[in-house]
C-alpha positions in Angstrom: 13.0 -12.8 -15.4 15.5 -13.5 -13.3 14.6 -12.2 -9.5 16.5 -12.7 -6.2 13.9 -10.2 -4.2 10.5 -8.8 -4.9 9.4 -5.7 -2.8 5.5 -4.7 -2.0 4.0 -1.2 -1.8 1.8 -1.7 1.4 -1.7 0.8 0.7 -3.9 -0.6 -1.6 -1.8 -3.9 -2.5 -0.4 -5.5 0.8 -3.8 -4.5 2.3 -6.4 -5.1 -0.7 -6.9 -8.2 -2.8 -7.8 -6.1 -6.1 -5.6 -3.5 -5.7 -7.3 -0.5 -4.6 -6.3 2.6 -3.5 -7.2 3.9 0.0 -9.2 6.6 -1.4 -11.8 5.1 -3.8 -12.1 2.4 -0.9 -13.1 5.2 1.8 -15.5 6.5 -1.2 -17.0 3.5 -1.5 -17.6 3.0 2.0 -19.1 6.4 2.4 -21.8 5.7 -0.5 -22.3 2.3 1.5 -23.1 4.2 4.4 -25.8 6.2 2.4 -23.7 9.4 2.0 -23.9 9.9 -1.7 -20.3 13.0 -1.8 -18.8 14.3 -4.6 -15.6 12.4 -5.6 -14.0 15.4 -5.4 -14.9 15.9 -1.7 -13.7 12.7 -0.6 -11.0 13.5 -2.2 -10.8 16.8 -0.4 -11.4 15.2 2.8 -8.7 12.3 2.4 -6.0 14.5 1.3 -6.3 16.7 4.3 -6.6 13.4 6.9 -3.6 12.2 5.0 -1.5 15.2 5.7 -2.7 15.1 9.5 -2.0 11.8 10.1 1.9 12.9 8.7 2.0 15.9 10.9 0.4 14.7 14.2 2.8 13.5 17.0 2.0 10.1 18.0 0.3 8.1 14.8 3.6 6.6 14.1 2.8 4.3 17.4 -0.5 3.3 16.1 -2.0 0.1 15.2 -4.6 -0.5 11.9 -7.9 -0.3 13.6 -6.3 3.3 15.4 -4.8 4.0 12.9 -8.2 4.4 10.3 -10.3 5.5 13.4 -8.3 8.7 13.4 -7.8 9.1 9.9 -11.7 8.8 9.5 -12.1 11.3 12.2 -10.2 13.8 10.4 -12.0 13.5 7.1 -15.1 14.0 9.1 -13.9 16.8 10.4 -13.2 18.3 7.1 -16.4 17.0 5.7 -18.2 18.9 8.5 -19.7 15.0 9.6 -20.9 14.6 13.0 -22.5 11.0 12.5 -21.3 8.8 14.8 -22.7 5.6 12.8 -21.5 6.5 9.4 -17.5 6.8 10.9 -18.0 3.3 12.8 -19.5 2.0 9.2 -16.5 3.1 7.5 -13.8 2.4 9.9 -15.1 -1.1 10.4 -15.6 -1.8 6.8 -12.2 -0.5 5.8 -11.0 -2.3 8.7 -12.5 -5.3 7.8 -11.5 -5.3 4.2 -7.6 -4.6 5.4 -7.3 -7.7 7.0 -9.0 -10.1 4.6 -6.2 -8.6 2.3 -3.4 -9.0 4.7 -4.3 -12.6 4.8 -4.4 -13.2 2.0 -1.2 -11.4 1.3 0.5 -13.0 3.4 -0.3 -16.1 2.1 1.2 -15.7 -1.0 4.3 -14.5 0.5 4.8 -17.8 2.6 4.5 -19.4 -0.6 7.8 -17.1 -2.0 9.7 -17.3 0.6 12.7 -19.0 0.3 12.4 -18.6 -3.0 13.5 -15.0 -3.1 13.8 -12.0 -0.4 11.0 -10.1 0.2 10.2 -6.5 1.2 7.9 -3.5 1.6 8.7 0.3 0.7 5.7 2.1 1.6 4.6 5.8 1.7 3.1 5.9 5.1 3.5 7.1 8.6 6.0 5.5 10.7 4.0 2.7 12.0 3.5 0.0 8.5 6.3 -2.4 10.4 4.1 -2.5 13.6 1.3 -2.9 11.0 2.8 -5.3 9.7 3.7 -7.5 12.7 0.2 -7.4 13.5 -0.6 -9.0 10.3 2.3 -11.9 11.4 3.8 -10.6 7.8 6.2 -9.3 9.4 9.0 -12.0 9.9 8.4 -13.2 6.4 10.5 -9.5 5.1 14.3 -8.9 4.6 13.6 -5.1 4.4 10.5 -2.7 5.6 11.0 0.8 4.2 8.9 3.3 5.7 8.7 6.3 4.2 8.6 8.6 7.7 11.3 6.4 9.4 13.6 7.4 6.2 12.1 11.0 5.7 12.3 9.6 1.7 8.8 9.0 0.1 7.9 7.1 -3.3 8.6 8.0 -6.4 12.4 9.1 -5.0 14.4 6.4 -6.4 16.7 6.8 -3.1 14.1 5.3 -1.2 13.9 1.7 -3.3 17.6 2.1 -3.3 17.7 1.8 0.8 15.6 -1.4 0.3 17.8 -3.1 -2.7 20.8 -2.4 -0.2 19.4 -4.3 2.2 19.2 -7.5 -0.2 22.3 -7.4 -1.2 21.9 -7.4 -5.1 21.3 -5.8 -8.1 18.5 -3.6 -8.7 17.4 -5.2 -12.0 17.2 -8.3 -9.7 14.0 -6.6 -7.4 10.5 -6.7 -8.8 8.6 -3.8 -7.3 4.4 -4.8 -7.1 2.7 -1.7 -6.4 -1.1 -0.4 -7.2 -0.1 3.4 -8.1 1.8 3.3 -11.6 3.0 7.1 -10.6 4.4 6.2 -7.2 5.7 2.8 -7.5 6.0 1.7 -11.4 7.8 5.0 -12.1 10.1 5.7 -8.9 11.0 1.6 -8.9 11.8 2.1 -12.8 13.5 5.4 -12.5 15.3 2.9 -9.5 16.4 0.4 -11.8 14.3 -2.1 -10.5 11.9 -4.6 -12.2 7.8 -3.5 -12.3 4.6 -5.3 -11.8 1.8 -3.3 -11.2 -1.0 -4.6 -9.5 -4.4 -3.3 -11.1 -6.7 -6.0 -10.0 -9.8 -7.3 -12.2 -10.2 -3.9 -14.1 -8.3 -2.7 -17.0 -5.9 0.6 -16.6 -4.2 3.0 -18.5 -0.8 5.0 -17.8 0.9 6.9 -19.7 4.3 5.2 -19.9 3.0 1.0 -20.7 6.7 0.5 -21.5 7.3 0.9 -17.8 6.0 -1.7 -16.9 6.9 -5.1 -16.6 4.1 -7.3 -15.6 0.5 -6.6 -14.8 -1.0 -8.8 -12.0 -4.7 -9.0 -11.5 -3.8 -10.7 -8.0 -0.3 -11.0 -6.2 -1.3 -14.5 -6.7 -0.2 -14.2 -10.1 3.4 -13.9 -8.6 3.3 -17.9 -7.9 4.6 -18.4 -11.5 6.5 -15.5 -12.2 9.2 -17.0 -9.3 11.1 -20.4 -10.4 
C-alpha cells in the first residue's frame, strides 16, 4: 500500500487504546459506579448530551476534563440522576482513560512522522484541535478537520475531501483509521480514500467487509503498514 498521509477519527480511536466508542465507555463506567441501566437508556441519555453539547454556545471553547463534565451533566439530567459521586466516578474515569489513550496515540504518531502526513477528521464540537494541543498531538498533524468548524460531519465524503486537500495528494494515497465502520470506513471509501478500521481485541462484523482495507487491533499495528 502505497500511503503519503494517514488520517485518524478522534472518539473512540485517538482517545482509546482498544477502540471504543464513547458510548459503551460511559456504559461501562455507569455499571462501575453501581448503576446497573438499560443499554438502551444510556443510549437515550448519550444521544441527547450529544446533541446539547452541538447546540449549546460555548463548548466549542472547552477543554477534555470540561468538556465530559458537561456532557455527563446532561446525561444526568436526562437520566433524572442527582448523585453527585456517580458523575465524578464517570467523569474521572472517562477522563482518565482519554488520556492514557492520547499517549499512547501519540506515541505512535511520533513514530510515523516523517514518514507520511498525518491528520484528524473528527465528528465533534469545535474544540478537538484545542483537544488536541492539550494532548501535545497537536504539532505532529498536517490537517485537523472538525466537523463544527466545517458545518460537514462524517460519513460526507466532502469532509475527508477538505483534509486530502490539505496534503496535497491523491485520495487513494490517505488511509483513514477510524472505530465506527458506518462513519469513517464507509464516508473515507465513498471518499476514495484507503480504510483501516480500528476494532481493538474483539472481533466485528459490518456489512460491507470489502470496504475495508485493514483491520488494526492497535494503531500500533500501523508501525508496519508505513515503509
Amino acid at each position: 500500500m502505497r500511503l503519503r498521509a494517514i488520517c485518524f477519527d478522534y472518539g473512540g480511536t485517538l482517545d482509546d487504546v482498544g477502540g471504543v466508542h464513547w458510548l459503551p465507555r460511559f456504559a461501562a463506567l455507569y455499571q462501575r459506579a453501581g448503576l446497573h441501566l438499560p443499554f438502551e437508556q444510556v443510549r437515550d441519555a448519550f444521544d441527547h448530551a450529544t446533541h446539547c453539547a452541538y447546540t449549546e454556545p460555548g463548548v466549542s471553547a472547552l477543554r477534555l476534563q470540561a468538556l465530559i463534565e458537561f456532557h455527563v451533566a446532561r446525561q444526568m439530567e436526562r437520566l433524572q440522576l442527582r448523585d453527585t459521586a456517580v458523575a465524578t466516578a464517570v467523569v474521572d474515569g472517562f477522563v482518565r482513560n482519554s488520556r492514557v489513550g492520547l499517549q499512547a496515540s501519540r506515541s505512535v504518531l511520533k513514530r510515523l512522522r516523517g514518514r507520511v502526513s498525518l491528520g484528524v477528521i473528527s465528528n465533534f464540537y469545535g474544540n478537538v484541535k484545542r483537544i488536541l494541543e492539550d494532548a501535545q498531538i497537536a504539532p505532529l498533524l498536517d490537517a485537523v478537520v472538525d466537523s463544527t468548524c466545517v458545518r460537514l460531519s462524517k460519513p460526507d465524503p466532502q469532509i475527508f475531501a477538505l483534509a486530502v486537500q490539505q496534503f496535497g495528494c491523491a485520495p487513494a494515497e490517505v488511509l483513514y483509521v477510524g472505530d465506527s465502520f458506518e462513519k469513517d470506513v464507509v464516508g473515507a471509501r465513498r471518499a476514495g480514500l484507503r480504510t483501516a478500521w480500528f476494532v481493538g481485541a474483539g472481533a466485528r462484523l459490518c456489512s460491507a467487509p470489502e470496504m475495508v482495507d485493514i483491520r488494526l487491533r492497535s494503531l500500533g499495528d500501523l508501525d508496519a503498514i508505513v515503509a
